[in-house]
N, C-alpha and C positions, 0 to 999 in steps of 0.2 A: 502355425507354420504354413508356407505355402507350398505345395507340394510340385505344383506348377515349374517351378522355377530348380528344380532337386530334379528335375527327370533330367538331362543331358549330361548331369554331371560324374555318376558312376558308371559310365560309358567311359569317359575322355579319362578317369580317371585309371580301370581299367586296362584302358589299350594304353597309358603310360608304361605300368606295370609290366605290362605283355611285350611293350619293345625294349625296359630292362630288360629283362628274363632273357631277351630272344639273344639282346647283344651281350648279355654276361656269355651264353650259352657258346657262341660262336667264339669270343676270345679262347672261352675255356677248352674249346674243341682245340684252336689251332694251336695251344700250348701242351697240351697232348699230343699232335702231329708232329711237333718239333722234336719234345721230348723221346718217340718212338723213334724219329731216324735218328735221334744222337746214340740212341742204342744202340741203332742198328748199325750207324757207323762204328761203334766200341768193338759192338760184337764183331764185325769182319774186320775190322785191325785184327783181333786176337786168335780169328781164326787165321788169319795169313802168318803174320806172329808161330803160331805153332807149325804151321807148315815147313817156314825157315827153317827155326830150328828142330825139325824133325831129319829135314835133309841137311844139316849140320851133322847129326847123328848118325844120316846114312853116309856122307865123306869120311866121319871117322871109323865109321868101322870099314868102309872100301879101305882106307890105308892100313887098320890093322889086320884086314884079312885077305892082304893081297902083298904082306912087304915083301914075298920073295922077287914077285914082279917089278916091287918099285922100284926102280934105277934112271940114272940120267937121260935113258932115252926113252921113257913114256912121258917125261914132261921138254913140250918144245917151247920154242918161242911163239910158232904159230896160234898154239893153243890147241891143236886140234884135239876133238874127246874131252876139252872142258879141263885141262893138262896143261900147267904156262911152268916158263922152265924161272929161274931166277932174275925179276926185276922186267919179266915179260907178260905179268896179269894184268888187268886193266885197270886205270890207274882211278878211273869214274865210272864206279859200277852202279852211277842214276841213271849212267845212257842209254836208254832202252837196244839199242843195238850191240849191245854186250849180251844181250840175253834172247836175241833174235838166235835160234840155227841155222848155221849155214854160214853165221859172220864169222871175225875172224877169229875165234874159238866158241865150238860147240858146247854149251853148258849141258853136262849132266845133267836128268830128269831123274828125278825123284819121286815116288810115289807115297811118300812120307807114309810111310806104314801105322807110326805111333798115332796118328790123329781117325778119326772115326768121321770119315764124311767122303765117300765115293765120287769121284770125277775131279778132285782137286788135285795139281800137282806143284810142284816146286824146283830151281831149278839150280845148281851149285856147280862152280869151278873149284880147282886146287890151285895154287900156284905153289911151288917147290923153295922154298926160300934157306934152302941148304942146310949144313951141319954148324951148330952151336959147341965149342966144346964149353966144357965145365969141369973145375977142378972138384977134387973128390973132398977138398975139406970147407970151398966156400959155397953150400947147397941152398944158401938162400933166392940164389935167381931162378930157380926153377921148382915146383912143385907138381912133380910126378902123377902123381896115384891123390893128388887132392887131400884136404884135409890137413896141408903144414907133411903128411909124408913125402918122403924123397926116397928116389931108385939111386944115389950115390953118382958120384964122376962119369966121366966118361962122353963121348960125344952122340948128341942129338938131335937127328934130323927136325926142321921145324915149315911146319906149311902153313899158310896163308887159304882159310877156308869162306867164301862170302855163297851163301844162301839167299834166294829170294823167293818171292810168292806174295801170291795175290788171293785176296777173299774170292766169294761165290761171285758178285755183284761187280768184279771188276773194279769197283771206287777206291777200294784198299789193298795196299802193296808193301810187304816189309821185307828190307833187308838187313842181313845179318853178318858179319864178320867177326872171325873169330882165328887166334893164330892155336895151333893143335902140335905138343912137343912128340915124337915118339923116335926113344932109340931104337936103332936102326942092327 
């Protein structure tokens, strides 16, 4: 064997090896990088997500613990107070100037109590979409109390409830609508 001719070659062969290595190394890095903000985007959906409907839950209980007050004249057309009277909410609530204050109805702030994350808030209208009646023997359009129970005939005020909020990072924003029955 001639050894002469053997010295340059576990060199080249080597630094082959070493620029796989480096370029598997870097792909794999930047499919890790991808994969971490897709999380991270999941995760702030879901934390906006909860926010929503956190202030979903704070409009319904503003309506159940305040029906003495509700009457025709806390909801207008203007909307002032985050308050739209019948067929006066906003018809596109992706326009971000529905959720400005100050526009032409002030949205509720919410401070979503149910969620555990300090400085996020959320922000919800009502609109008043007036009384439903219902006959006391066909109780299948409406379910009360959830579960298939029903509270019986009788007439039921029905509002029109839309929620929004935004993650920590600002990139994620969820809104939420939902119509809320409560006799009156």
């Amino acid at each position: 064997m001639n050894r002469k001719k053997q010295n340059g070659a576990v060199l080249a062969v080597s630094l082959m090896i070493l620029l796989m290595l480096t370029i598997l190394t870097v792909t794999s890095n930047r499919t890790v990088l991808m994969q971490n903000k897709m999380a991270e985007a999941t995760y702030e959906g879901q934390v906006a997500l909860q926010f929503a409907e956190s202030a979903i839950r704070d409009a319904e209980a503003y309506i159940d613990n305040n029906i003495a007050l509700i009457d025709a004249s806390v909801f207008r057309d203007d909307g002032v107070g985050g308050f739209y009277s019948l067929d006066n909410g906003p018809a596109d609530v992706f326009d971000s100037s529905v959720w400005v204050e100050g526009a032409g109805g002030v949205a509720v702030t919410s401070t979503a109590r149910d969620v555990q994350d300090n400085g996020l808030t959320a922000a919800y209208f009502i609109e008043n979409l007036g009384g439903m009646s219902l006959d006391s023997e066909d109780l299948s359009g409406i379910n009360m109390s959830n579960y298939g129970q029903t509270a019986g005939g009788g007439d039921v005020n029905v509002f029109r409830i839309v929620a929004r909020s935004g993650g920590r990072s600002g990139n994620a924003e969820r809104i939420v609508e939902v119509f809320y029955g409560k006799r009156l």
